[in-house]
VOLOTI-211680 format. One record per residue: x, y, z of N, C-alpha, C, O in turn; residue in one letter; residue number from 1. Coordinates in Angstrom, 3 decimals, padded with zeros to 6 digits. Layout:
% VOLOTI-211680
[[X; Y; Z]; [X; Y; Z]; [X; Y; Z]; [X; Y; Z]; "a"; NUM]
...
END
This chain:
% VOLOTI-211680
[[047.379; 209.991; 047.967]; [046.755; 210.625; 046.824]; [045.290; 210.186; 046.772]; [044.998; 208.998; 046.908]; "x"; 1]
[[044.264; 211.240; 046.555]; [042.940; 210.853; 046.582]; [042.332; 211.463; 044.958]; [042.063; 212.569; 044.488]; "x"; 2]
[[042.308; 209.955; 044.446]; [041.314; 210.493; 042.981]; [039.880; 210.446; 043.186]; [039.356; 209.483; 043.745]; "x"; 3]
[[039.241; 211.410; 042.774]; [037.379; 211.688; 042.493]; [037.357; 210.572; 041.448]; [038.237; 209.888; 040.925]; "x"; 4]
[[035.937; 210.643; 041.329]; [035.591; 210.133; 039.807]; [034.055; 210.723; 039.759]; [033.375; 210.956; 040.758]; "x"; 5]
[[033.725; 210.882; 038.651]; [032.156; 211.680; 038.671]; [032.148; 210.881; 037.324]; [033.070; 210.474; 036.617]; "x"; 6]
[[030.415; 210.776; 037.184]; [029.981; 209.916; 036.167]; [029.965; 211.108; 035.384]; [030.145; 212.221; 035.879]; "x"; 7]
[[029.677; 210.825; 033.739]; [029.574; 211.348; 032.843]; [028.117; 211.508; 032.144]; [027.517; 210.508; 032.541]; "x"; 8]
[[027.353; 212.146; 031.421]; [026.706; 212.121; 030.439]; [026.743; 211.022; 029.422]; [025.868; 211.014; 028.556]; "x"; 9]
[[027.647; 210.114; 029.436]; [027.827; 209.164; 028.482]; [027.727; 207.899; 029.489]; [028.503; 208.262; 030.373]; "x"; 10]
[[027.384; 207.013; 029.767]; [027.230; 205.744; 030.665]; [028.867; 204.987; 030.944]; [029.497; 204.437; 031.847]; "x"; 11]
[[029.020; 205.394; 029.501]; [030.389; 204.488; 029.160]; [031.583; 205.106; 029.620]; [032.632; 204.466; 029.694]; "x"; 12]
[[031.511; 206.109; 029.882]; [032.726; 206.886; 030.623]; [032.565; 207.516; 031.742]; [031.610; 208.232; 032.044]; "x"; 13]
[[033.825; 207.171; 032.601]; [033.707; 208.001; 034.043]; [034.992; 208.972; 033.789]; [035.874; 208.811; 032.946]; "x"; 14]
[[034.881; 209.875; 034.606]; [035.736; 210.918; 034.412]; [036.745; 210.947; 035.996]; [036.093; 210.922; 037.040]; "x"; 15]
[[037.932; 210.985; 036.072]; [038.804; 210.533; 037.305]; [039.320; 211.997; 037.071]; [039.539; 212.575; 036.006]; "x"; 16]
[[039.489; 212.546; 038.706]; [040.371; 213.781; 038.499]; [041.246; 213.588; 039.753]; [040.820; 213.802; 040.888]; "x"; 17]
[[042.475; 213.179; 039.482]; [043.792; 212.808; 040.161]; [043.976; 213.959; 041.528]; [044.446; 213.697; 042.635]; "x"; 18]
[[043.295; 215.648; 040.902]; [044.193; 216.209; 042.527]; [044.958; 217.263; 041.995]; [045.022; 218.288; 042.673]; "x"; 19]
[[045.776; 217.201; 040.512]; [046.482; 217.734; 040.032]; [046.613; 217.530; 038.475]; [046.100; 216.719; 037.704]; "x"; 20]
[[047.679; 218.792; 038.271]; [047.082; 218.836; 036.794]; [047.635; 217.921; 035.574]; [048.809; 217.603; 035.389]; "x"; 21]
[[046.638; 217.615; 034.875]; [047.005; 216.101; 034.317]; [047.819; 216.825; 032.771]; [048.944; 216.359; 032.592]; "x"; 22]
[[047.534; 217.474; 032.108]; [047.921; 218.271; 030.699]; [048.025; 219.163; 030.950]; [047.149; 219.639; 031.672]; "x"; 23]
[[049.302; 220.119; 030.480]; [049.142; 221.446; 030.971]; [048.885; 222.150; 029.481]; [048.619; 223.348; 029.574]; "x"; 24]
[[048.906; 221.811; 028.616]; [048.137; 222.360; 027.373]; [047.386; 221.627; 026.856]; [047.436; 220.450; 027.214]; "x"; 25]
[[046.176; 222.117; 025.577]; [045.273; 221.284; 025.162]; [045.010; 219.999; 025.452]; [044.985; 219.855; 026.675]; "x"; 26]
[[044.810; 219.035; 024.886]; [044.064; 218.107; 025.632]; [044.368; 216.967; 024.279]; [044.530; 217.293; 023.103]; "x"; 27]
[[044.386; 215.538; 024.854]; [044.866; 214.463; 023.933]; [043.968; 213.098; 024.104]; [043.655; 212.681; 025.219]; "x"; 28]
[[043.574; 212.426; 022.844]; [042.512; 211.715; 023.281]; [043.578; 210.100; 022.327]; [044.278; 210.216; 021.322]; "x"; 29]
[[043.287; 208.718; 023.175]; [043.574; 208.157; 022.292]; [042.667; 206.863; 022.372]; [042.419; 206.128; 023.328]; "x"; 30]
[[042.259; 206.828; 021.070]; [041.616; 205.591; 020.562]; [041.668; 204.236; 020.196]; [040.835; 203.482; 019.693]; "x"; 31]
[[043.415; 204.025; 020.742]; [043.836; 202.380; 020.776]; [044.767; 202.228; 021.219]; [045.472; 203.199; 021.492]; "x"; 32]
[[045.215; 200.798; 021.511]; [046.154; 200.839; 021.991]; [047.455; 201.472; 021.481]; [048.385; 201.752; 022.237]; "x"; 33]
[[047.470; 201.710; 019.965]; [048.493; 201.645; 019.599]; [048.791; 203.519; 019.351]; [049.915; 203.825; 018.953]; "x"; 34]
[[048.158; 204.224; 019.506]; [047.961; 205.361; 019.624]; [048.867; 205.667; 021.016]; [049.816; 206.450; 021.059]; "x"; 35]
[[048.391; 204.928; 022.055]; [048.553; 205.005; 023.530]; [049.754; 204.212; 023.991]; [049.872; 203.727; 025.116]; "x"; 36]
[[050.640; 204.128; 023.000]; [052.081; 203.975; 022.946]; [052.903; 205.487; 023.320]; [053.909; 205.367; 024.020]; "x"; 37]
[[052.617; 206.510; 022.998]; [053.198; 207.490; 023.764]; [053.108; 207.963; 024.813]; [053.691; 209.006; 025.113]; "x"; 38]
[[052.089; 207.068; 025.892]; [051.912; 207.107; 026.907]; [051.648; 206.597; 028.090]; [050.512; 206.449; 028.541]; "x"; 39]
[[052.477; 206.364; 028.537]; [052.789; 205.183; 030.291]; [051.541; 205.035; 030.610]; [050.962; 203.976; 030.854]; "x"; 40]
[[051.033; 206.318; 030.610]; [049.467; 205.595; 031.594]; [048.270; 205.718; 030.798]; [047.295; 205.503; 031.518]; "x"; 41]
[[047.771; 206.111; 028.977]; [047.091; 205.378; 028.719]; [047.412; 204.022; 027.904]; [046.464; 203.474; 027.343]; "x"; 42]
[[048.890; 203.368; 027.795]; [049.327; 202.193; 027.921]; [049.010; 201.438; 028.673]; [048.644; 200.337; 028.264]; "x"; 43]
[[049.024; 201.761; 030.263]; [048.734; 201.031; 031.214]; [047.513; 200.676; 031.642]; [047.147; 199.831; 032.459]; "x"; 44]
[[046.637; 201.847; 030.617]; [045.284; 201.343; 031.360]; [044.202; 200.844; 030.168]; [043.015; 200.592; 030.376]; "x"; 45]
[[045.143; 200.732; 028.404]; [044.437; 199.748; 027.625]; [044.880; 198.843; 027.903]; [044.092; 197.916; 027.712]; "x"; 46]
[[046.032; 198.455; 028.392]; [046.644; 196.779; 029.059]; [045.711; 196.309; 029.762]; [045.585; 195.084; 029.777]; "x"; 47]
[[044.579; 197.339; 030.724]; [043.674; 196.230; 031.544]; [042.782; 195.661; 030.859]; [042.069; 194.787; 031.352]; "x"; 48]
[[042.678; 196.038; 029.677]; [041.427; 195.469; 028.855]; [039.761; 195.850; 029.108]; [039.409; 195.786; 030.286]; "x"; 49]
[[039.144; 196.080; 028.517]; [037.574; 196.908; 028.563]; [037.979; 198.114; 028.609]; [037.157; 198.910; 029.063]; "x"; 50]
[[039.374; 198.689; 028.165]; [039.130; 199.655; 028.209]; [039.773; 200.542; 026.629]; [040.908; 200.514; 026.153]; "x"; 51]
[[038.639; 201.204; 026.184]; [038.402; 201.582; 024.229]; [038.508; 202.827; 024.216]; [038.226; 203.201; 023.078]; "x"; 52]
[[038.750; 203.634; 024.828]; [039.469; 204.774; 024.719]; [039.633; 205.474; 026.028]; [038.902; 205.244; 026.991]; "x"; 53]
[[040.941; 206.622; 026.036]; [041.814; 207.144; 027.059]; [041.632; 208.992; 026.702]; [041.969; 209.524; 025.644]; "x"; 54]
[[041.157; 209.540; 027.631]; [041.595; 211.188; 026.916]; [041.693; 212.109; 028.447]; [040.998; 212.161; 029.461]; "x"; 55]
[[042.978; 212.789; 027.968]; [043.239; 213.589; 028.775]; [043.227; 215.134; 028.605]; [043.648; 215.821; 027.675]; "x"; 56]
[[042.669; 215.456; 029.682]; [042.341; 217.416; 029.822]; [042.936; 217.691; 030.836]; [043.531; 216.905; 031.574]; "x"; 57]
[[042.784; 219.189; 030.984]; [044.242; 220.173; 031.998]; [044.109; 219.169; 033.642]; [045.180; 218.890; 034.182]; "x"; 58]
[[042.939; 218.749; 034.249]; [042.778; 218.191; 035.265]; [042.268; 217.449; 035.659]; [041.886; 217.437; 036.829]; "x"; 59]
[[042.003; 216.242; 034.542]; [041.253; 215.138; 034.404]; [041.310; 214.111; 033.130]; [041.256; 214.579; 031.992]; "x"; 60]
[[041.379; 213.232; 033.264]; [041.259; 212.296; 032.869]; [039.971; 211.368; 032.401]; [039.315; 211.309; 033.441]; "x"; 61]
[[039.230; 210.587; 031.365]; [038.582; 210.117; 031.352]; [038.831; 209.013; 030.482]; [039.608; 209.047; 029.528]; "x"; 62]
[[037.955; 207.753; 030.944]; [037.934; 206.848; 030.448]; [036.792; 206.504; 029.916]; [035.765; 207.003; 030.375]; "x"; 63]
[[036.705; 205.198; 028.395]; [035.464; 204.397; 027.810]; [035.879; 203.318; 027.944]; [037.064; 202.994; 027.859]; "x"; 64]
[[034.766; 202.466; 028.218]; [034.668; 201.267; 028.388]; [033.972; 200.729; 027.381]; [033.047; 201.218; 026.733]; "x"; 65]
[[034.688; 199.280; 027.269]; [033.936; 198.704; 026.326]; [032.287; 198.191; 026.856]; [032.076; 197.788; 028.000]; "x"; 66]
[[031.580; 198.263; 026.154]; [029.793; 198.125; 026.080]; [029.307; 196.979; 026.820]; [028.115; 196.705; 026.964]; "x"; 67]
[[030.271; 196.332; 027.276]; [029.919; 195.044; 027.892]; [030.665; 195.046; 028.966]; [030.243; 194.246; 029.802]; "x"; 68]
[[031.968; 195.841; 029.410]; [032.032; 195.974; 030.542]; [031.299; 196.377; 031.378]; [030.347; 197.057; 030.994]; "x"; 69]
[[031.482; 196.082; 032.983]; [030.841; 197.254; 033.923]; [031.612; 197.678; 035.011]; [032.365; 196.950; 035.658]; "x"; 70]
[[031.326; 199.367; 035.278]; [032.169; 199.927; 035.929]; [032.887; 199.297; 037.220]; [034.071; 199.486; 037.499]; "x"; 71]
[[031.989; 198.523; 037.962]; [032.625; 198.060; 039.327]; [033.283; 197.060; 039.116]; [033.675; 196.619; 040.196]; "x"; 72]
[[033.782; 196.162; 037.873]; [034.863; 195.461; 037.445]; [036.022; 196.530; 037.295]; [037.083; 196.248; 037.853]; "x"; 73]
[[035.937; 197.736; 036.597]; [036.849; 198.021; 036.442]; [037.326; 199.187; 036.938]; [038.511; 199.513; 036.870]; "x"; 74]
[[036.492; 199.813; 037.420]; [037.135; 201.303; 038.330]; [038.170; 201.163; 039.247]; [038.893; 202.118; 039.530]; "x"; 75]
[[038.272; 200.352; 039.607]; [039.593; 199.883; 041.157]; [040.978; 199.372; 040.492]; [041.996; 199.325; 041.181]; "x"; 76]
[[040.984; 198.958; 039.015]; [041.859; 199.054; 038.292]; [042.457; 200.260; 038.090]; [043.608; 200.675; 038.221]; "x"; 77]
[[041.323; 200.774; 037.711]; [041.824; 202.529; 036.780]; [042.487; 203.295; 037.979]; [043.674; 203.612; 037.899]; "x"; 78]
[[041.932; 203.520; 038.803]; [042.502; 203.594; 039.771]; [043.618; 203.459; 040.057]; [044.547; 204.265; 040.010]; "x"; 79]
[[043.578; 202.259; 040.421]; [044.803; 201.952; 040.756]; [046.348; 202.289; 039.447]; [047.516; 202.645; 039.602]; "x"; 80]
[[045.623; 201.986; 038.421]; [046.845; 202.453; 037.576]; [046.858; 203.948; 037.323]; [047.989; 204.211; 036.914]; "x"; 81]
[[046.176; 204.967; 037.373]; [046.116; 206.012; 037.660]; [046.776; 206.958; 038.760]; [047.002; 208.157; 038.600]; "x"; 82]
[[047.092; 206.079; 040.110]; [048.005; 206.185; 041.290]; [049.000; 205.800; 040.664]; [049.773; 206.567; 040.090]; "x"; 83]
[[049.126; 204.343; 040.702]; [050.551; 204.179; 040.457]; [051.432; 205.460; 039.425]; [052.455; 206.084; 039.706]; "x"; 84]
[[050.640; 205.519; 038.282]; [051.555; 206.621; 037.544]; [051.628; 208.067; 038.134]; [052.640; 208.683; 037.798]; "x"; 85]
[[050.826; 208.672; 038.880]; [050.967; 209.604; 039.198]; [052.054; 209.816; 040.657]; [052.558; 210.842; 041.113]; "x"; 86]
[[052.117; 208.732; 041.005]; [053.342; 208.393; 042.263]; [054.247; 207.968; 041.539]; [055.077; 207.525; 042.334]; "x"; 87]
[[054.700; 207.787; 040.301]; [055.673; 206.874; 039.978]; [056.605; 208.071; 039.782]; [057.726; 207.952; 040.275]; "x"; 88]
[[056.335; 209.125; 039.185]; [056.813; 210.191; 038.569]; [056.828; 210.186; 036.766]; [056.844; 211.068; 035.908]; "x"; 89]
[[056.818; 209.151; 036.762]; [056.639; 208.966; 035.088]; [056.247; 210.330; 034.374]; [055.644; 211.214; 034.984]; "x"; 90]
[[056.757; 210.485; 032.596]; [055.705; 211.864; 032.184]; [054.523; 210.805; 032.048]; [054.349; 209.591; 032.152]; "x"; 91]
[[053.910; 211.807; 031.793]; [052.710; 211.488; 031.012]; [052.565; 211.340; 029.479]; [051.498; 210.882; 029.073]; "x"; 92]
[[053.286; 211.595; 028.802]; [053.563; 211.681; 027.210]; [054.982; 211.326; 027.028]; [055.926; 211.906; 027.565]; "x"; 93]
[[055.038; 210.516; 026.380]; [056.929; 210.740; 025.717]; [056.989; 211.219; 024.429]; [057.867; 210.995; 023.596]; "x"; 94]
[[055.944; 211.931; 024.309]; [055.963; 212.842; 023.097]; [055.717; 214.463; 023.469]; [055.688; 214.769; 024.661]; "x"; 95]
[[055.586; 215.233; 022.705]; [055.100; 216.376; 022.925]; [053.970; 217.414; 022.732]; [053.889; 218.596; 023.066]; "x"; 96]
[[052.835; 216.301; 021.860]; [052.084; 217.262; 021.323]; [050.961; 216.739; 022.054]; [050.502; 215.714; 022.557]; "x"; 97]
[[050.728; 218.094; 021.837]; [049.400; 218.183; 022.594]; [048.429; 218.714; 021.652]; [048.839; 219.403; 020.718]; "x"; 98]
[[046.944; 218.425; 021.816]; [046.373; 218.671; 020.491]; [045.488; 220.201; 020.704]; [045.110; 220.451; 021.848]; "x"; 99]
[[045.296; 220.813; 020.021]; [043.763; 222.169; 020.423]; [042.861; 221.843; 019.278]; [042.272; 220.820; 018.928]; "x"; 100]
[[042.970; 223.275; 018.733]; [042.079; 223.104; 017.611]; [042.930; 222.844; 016.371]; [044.135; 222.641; 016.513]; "x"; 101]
[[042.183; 222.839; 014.772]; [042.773; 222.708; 013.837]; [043.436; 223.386; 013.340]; [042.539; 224.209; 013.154]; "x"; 102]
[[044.742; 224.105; 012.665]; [044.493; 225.279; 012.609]; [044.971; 225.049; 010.730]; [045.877; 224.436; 010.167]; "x"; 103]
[[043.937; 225.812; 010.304]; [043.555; 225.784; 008.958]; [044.148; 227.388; 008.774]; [044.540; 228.224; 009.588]; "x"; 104]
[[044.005; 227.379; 007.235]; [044.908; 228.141; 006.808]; [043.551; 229.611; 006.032]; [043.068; 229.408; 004.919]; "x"; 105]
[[043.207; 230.783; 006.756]; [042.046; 231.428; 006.084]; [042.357; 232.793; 006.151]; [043.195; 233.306; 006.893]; "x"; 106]
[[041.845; 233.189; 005.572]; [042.227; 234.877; 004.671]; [041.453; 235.999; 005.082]; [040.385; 235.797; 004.505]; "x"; 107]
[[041.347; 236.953; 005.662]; [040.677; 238.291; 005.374]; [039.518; 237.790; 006.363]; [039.696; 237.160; 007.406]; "x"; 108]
[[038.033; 238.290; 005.705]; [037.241; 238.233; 006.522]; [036.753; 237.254; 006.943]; [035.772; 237.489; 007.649]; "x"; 109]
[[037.160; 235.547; 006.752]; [037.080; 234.203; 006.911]; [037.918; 234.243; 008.184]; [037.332; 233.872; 009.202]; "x"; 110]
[[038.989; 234.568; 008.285]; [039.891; 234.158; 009.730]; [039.523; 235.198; 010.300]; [040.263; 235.240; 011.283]; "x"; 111]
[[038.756; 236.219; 010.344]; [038.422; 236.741; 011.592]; [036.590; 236.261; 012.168]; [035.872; 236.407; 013.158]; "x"; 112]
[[036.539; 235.668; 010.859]; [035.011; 234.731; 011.699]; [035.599; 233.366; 012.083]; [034.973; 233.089; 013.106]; "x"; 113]
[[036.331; 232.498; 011.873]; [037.089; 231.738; 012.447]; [037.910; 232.126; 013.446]; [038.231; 231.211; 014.205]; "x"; 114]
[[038.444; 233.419; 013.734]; [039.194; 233.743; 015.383]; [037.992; 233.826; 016.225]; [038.125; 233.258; 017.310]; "x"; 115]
[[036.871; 234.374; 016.016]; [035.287; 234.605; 016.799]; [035.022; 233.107; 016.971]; [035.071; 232.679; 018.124]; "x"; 116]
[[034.705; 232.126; 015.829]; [034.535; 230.962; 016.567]; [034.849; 229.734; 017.391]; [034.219; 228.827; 017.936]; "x"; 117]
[[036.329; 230.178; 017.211]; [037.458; 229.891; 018.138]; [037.190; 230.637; 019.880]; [036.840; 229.990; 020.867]; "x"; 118]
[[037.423; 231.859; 019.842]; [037.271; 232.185; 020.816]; [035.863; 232.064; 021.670]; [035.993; 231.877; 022.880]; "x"; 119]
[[034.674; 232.147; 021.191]; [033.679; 230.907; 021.640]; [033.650; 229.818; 022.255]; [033.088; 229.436; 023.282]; "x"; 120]
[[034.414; 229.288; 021.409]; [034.683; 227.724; 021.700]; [035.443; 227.592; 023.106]; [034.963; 227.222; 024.177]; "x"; 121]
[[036.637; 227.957; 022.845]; [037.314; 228.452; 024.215]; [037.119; 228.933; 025.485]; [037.650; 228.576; 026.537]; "x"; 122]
[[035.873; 230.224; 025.160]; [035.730; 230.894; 026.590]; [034.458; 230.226; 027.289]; [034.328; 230.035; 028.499]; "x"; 123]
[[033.330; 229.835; 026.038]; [032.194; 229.551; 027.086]; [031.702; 228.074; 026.545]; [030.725; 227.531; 027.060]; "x"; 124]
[[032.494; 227.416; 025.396]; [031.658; 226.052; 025.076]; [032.807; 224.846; 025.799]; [032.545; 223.705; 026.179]; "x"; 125]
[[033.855; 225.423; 025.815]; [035.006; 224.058; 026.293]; [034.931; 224.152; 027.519]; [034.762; 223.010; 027.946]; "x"; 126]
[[034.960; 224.854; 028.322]; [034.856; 224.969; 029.974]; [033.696; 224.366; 030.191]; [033.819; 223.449; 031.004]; "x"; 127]
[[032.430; 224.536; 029.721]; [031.098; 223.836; 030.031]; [031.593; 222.553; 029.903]; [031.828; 221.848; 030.884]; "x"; 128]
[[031.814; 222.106; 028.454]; [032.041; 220.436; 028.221]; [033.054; 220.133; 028.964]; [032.754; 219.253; 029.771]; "x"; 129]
[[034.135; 220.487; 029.039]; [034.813; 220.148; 030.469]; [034.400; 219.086; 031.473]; [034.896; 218.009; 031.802]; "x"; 130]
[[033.426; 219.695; 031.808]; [032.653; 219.569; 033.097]; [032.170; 218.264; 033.101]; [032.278; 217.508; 034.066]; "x"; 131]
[[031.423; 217.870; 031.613]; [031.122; 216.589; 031.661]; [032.417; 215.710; 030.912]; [032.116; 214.796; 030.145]; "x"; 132]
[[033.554; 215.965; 031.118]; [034.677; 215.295; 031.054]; [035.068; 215.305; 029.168]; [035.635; 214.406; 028.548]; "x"; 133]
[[034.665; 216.318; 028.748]; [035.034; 216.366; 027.103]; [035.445; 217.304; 026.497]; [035.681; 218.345; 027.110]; "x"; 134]
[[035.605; 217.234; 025.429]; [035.862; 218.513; 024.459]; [035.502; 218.454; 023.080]; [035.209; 217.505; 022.352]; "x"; 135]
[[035.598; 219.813; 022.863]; [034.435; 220.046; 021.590]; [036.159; 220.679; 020.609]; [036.969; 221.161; 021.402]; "x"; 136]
[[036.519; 220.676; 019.476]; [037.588; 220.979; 018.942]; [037.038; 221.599; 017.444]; [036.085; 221.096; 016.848]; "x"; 137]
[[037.631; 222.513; 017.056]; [037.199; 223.063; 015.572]; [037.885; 222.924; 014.627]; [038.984; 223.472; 014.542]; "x"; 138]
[[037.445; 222.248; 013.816]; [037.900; 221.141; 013.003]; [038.170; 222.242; 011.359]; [039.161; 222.215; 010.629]; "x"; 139]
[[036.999; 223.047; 011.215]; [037.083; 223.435; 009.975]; [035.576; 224.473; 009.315]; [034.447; 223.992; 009.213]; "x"; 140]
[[035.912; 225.827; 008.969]; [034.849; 226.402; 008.640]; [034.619; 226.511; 007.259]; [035.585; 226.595; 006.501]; "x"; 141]
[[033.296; 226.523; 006.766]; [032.774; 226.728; 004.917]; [032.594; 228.254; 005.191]; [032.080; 228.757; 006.191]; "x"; 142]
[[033.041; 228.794; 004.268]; [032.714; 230.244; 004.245]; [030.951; 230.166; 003.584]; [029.876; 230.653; 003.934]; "x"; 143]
[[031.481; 229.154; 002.325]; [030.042; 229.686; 001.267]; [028.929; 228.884; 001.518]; [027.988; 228.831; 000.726]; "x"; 144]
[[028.978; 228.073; 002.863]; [027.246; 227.316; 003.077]; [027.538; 227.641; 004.841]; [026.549; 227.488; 005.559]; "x"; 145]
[[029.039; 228.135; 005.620]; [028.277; 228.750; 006.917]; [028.679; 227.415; 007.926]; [028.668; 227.562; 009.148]; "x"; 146]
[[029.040; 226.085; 007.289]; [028.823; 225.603; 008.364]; [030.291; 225.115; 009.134]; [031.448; 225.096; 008.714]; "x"; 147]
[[029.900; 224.865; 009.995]; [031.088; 224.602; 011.410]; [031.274; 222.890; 011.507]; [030.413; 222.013; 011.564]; "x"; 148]
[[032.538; 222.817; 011.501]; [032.898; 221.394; 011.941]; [033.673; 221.099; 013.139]; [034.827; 221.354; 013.484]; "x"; 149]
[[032.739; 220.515; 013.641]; [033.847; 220.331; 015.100]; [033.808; 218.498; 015.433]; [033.154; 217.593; 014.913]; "x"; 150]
[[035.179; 218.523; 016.909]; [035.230; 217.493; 016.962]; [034.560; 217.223; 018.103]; [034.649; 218.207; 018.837]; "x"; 151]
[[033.897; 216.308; 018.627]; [033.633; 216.072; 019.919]; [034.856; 214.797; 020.542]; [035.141; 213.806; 019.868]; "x"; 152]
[[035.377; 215.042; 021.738]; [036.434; 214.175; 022.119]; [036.286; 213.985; 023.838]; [035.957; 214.776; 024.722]; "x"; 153]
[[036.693; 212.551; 023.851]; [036.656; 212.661; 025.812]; [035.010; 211.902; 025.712]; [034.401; 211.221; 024.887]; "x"; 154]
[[034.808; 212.346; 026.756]; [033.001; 211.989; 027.248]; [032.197; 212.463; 026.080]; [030.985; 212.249; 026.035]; "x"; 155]
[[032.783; 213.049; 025.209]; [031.434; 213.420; 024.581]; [031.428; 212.922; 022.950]; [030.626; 213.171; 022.050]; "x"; 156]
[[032.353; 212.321; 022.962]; [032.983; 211.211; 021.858]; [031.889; 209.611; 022.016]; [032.218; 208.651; 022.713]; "x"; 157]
[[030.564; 209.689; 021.167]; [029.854; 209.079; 021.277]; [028.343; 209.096; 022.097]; [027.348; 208.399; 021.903]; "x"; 158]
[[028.586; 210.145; 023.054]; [027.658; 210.636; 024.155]; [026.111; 210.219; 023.647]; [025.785; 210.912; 022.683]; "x"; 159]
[[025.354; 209.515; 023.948]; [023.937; 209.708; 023.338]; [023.098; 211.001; 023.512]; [021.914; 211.220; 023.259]; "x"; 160]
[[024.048; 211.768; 024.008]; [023.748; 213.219; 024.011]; [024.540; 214.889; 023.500]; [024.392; 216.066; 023.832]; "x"; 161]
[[025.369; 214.153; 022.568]; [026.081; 215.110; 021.956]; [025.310; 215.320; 020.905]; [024.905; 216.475; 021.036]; "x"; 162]
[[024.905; 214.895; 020.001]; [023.444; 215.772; 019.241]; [023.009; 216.695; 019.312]; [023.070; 217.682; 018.578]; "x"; 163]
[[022.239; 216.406; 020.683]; [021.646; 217.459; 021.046]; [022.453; 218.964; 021.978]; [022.052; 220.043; 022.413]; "x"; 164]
[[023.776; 218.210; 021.925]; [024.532; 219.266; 022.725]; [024.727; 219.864; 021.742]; [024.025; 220.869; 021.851]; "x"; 165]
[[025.436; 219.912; 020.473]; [026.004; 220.627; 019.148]; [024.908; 221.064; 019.300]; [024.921; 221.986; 020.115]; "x"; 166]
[[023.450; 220.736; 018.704]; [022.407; 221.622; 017.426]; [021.592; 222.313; 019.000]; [021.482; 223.539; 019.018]; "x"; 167]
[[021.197; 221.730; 019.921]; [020.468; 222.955; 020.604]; [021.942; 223.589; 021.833]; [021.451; 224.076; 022.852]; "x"; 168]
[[022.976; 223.608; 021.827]; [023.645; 224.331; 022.656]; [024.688; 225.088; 021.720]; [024.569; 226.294; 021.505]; "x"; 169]
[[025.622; 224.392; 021.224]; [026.894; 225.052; 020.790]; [026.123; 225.502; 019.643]; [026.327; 226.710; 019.526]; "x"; 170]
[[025.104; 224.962; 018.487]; [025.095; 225.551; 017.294]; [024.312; 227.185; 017.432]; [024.595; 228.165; 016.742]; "x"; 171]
[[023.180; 227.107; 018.629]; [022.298; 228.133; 018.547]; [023.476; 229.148; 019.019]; [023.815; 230.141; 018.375]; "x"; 172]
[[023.964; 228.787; 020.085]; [025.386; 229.750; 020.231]; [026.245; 230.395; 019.428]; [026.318; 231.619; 019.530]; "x"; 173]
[[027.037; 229.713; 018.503]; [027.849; 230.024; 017.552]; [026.470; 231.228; 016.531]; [026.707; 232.386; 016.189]; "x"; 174]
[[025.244; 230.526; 016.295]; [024.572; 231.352; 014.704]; [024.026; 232.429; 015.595]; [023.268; 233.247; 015.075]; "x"; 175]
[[024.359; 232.552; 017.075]; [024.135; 233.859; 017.723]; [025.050; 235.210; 017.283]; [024.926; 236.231; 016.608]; "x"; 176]
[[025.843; 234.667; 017.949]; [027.115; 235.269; 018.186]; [028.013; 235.593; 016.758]; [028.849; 236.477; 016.569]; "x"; 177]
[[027.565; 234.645; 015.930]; [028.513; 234.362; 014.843]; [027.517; 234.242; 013.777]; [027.188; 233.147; 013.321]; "x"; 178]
[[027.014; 235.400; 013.359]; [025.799; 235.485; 012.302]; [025.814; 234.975; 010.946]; [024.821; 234.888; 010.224]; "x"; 179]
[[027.536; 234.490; 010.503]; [027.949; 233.597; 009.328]; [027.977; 232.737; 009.447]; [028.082; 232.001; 008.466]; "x"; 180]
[[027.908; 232.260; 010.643]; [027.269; 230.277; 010.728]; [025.816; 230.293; 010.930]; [024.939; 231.044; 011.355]; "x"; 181]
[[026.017; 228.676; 010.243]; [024.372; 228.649; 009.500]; [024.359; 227.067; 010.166]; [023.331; 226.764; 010.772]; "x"; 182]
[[025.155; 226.323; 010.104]; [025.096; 225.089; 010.834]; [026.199; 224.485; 011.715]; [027.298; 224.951; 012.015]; "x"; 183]
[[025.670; 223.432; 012.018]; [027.165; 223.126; 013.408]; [027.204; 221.614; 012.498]; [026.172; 221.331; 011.891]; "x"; 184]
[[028.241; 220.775; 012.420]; [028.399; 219.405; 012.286]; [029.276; 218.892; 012.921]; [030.318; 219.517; 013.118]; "x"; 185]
[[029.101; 217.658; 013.397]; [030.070; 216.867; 013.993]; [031.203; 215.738; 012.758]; [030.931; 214.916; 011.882]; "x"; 186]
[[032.215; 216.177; 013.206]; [033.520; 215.149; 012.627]; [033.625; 214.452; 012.752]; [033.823; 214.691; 013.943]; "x"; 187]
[[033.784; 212.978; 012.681]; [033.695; 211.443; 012.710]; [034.907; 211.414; 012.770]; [035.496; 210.335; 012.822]; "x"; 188]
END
């Protein structure tokens, strides 16, 4: 088995892509260990320690490191526990959910500007972030001030460049396309 790894936009995360497909729906991010109890291998790979969050997409994997680690301490770990589970046969979840977007509850001409900014999100903003090992999730729309809440997750969960990814990429996008959004915000 031969895993890639490509650096990220974020310093703190490298992005590992096993070969095969890691989630076969949406995508799951976890932020501690104790989160990462439903799962063999991001269990196995907060057990190595320096490592502060785990998130998985359809064919990749990425990891954060803690701020004081550095990668060539710990990549040959990840690695390695990354093989082992993917040879072991193990699932990957002993649960079942997998996460997408939010799905909120909206009426009339609100859920069909919320299906538009959904489908956005989907066809041309999540495949991009992808790429740099993340995802962008829609958290929640204001009808009466316009603005968009999303999540950033994966590589782009902290990015010193997700800022500027929301307000000059996804937001000018969305108040294109989607003439009832007026702003983009990020979810904490």
């Amino acid at each position: 088995m031969f895993i890639q790894t490509e650096t990220t936009p974020n310093p703190d995360v490298l992005k590992f892509l096993p070969g095969r497909e890691v989630l076969s729906e949406g995508t799951r991010e976890f932020r501690t260990p104790e989160e990462a109890q439903v799962s063999p291998l991001a269990g196995a790979l907060f057990d190595l320690g320096d490592v502060v969050r785990v998130f998985f997409g359809p064919d990749f994997l990425t990891v954060t490191k803690a701020a004081e680690a550095e990668w060539p301490h710990l990549k040959a770990p990840i690695l390695a526990a990354v093989m082992d589970h993917f040879t072991s046969g193990r699932p990957l979840l002993t649960d079942a959910e997998a996460v997408g977007h939010d799905e909120g509850v909206y009426e009339g001409e609100t859920a069909q500007i919320v299906a538009e900014i959904k489908d956005l999100l989907d066809t041309r903003i999540r495949p991009a972030v992808a790429q740099d090992g993340g995802d962008i999730v829609f958290s929640r729309f204001e009808p009466d001030t316009g603005a968009v809440y999303l999540h950033m997750r994966g590589a782009c969960s902290g990015c010193p460049s997700s800022s500027a990814t929301l307000k000059s990429g996804v937001e000018n996008m969305l108040k294109h396309y989607v003439p009832e959004v007026t702003r983009v915000e990020q979810v904490l």
